[in-house]
C-alpha positions in Angstrom: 99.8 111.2 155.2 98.5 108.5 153.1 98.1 109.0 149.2 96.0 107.6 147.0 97.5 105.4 144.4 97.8 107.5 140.8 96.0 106.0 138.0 98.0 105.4 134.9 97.7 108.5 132.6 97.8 105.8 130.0 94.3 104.2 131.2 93.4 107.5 131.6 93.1 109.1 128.8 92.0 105.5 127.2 89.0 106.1 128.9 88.4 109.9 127.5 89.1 108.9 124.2 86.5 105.8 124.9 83.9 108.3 126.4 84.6 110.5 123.6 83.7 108.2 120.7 80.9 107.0 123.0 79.2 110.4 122.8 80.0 111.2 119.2 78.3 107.9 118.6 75.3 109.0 120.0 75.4 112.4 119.7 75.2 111.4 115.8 72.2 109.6 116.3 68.6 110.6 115.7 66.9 108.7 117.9 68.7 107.2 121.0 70.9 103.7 121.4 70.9 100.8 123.2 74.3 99.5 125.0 74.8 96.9 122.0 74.5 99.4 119.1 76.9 101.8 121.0 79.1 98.5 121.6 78.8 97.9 118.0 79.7 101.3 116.6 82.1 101.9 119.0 83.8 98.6 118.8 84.3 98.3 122.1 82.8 94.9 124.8 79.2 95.7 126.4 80.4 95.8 129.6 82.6 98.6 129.1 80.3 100.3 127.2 78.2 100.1 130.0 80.4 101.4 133.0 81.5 104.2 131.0 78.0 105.6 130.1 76.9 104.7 133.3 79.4 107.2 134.8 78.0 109.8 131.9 74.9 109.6 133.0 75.7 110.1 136.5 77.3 113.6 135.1 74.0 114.2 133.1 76.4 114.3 130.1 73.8 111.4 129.1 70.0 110.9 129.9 67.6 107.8 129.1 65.3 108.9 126.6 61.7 108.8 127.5 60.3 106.9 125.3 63.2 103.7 126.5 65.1 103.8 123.2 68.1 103.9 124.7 70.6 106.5 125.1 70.5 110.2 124.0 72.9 113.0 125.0 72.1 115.1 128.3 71.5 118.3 129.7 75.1 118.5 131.0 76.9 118.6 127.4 74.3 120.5 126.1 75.8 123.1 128.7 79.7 122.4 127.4 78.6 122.7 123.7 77.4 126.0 124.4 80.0 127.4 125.6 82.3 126.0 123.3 80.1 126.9 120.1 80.4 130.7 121.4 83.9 130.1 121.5 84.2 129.0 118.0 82.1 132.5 117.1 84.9 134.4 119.2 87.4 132.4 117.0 86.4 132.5 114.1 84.9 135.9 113.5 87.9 138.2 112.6 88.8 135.5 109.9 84.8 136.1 109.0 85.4 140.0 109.2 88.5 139.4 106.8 87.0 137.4 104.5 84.3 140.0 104.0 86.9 142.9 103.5 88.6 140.9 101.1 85.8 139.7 99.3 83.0 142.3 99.4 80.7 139.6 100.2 78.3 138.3 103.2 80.0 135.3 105.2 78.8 133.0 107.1 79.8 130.8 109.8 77.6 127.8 110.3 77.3 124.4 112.4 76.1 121.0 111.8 73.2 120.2 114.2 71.5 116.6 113.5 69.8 117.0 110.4 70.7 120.8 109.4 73.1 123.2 109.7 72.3 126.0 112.3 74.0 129.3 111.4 75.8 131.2 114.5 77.5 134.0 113.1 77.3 136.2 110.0 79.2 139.3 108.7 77.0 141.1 106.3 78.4 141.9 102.3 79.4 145.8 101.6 77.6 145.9 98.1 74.6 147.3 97.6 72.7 144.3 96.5 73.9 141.6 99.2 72.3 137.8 101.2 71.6 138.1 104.6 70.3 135.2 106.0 69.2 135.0 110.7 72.1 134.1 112.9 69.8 130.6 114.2 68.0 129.7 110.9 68.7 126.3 109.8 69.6 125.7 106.5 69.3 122.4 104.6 72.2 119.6 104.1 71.7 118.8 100.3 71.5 122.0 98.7 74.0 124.1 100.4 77.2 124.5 100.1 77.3 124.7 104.0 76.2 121.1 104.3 77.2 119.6 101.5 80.8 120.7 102.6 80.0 119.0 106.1 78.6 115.4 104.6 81.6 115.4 102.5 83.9 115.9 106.0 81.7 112.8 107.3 81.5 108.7 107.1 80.0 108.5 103.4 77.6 105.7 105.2 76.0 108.7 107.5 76.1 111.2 105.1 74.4 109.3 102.1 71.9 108.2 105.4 71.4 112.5 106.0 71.0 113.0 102.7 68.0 109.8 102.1 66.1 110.9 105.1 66.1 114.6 104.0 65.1 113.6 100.4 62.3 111.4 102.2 61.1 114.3 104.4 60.9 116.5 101.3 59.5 114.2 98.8 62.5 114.6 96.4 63.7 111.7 94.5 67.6 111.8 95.0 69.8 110.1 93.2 71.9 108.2 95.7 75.2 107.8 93.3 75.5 111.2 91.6 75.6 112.7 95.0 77.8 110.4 96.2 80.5 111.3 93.6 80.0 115.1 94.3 80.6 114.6 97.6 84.1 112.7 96.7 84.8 115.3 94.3 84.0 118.3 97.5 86.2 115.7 99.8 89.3 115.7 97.3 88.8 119.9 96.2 87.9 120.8 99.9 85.3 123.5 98.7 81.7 122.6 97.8 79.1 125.1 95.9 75.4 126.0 95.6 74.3 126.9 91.9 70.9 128.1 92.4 69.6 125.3 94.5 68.5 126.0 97.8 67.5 129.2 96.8 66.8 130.9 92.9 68.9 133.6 92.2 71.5 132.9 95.3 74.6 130.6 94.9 77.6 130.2 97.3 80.6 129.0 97.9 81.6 126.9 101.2 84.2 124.9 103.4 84.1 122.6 106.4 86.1 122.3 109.5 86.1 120.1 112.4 86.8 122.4 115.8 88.4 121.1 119.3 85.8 118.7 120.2 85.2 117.4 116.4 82.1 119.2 116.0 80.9 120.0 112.2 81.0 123.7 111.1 81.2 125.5 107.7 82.3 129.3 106.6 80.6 129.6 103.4 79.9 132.5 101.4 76.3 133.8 99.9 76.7 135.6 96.9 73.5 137.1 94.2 74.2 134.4 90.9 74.9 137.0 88.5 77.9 138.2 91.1 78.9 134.7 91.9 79.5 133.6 88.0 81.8 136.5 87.8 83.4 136.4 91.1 83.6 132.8 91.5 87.1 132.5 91.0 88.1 135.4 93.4 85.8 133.7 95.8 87.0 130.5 96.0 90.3 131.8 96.1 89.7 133.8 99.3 87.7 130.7 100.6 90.7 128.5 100.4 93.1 131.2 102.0 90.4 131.1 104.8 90.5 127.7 105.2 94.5 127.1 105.7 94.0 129.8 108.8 90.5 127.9 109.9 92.9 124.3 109.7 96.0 126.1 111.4 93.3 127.5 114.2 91.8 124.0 115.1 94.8 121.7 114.6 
């Protein structure tokens, strides 16, 4: 019998880590890339860029976009995120369930999708007066504590880009350095928080976490203001005991 030669498990898994970055790259994008700006961002010559998308596209893991600007992410991995997002729910929902009995308060779990975060799970408060919010509403990246905890987990270069464009689309005037240094000071405390902004009367409390295949999500926790000023400590307490088990789970 006649075996095929083995390929190095060194070259390998040199190219899954290449196809890897490749997609994150793009993924990340809002409108699709040409070969040279993947190249670019991914550091890597044109040509290999090339026979490694090439062979993603064969998969449908990557698609032409329609329009011919460039490359955007395919049916295929739409497929695998799916099932791996549900799997993060599965995860992550008795520390949700926890978190609740501990607290009192709703939790939510929450993902970062392009230019929002998409919530995916949620286990509802036992007080009487509590914040419910729809398991596939997508919340805003500037004023939550969701995704201000997620652009502070990012490249400060894409985040403070997020951040401009969502100013833009809702005519706010931003200011670029103050919410820069809040999101060094969320990066260096690991918890970020919602005073009142995205909504009146509703404030929260929020972490981020980057699961297997370096996906974006958030467990923050929406609590009525009046609670949250004197709760706060308690909750960021139970937040940061969350976290360690969310780091420990995803490691």
């Amino acid at each position: 019998m006649i075996e095929e030669p083995e390929v190095s498990s060194k070259g390998g898994i040199q190219v899954i880590s290449r196809a890897a970055k490749i997609m994150r790259v793009i993924g990340n994008s809002n409108d699709g890339l040409s070969l040279g700006k993947i190249a670019d961002q991914v550091s890597l010559p044109r040509s290999t860029v090339q026979r490694i998308t090439s062979a993603l596209l064969s998969e449908g893991l990557l698609i032409n976009d329609a329009q011919g600007r460039g490359l955007k992410i395919g049916p295929g991995i739409t497929a695998l995120a799916g099932a791996a997002h549900y799997d993060v729910v599965e995860h992550c929902r008795l520390l949700l369930t926890e978190l609740t009995q501990k607290t009192g308060e709703t939790t939510d779990l929450s993902a970062f999708r392009g230019v929002g975060m998409t919530f995916l799970d949620q286990v509802p408060g036992t007080h009487r007066l509590i914040t419910v919010s729809k398991v596939g509403e997508v919340f805003p990246l500037t004023t939550t504590a969701n995704g201000k905890s997620c652009l502070a987990k990012m490249e400060r270069d894409k985040a403070m880009d997020l951040a401009g464009h969502e100013w833009e689309r809702n005519g706010i005037s931003g200011d670029a350095d103050q919410f820069n240094s809040m999101l060094d000071a969320i990066a260096e405390s690991g918890i970020a928080f919602d005073i009142d902004e995205h909504t009146p009367g509703i404030s929260a409390a929020g972490f981020s976490f980057r699961d297997w295949s370096g996906d974006l999500h958030a467990i923050s926790m929406p609590v009525p203001s009046n609670r949250f000023v004197k709760h706060r400590r308690e909750i960021e307490k139970a937040l940061r005991e969350t976290s360690k088990s969310v780091q420990q789970m995803f490691k």
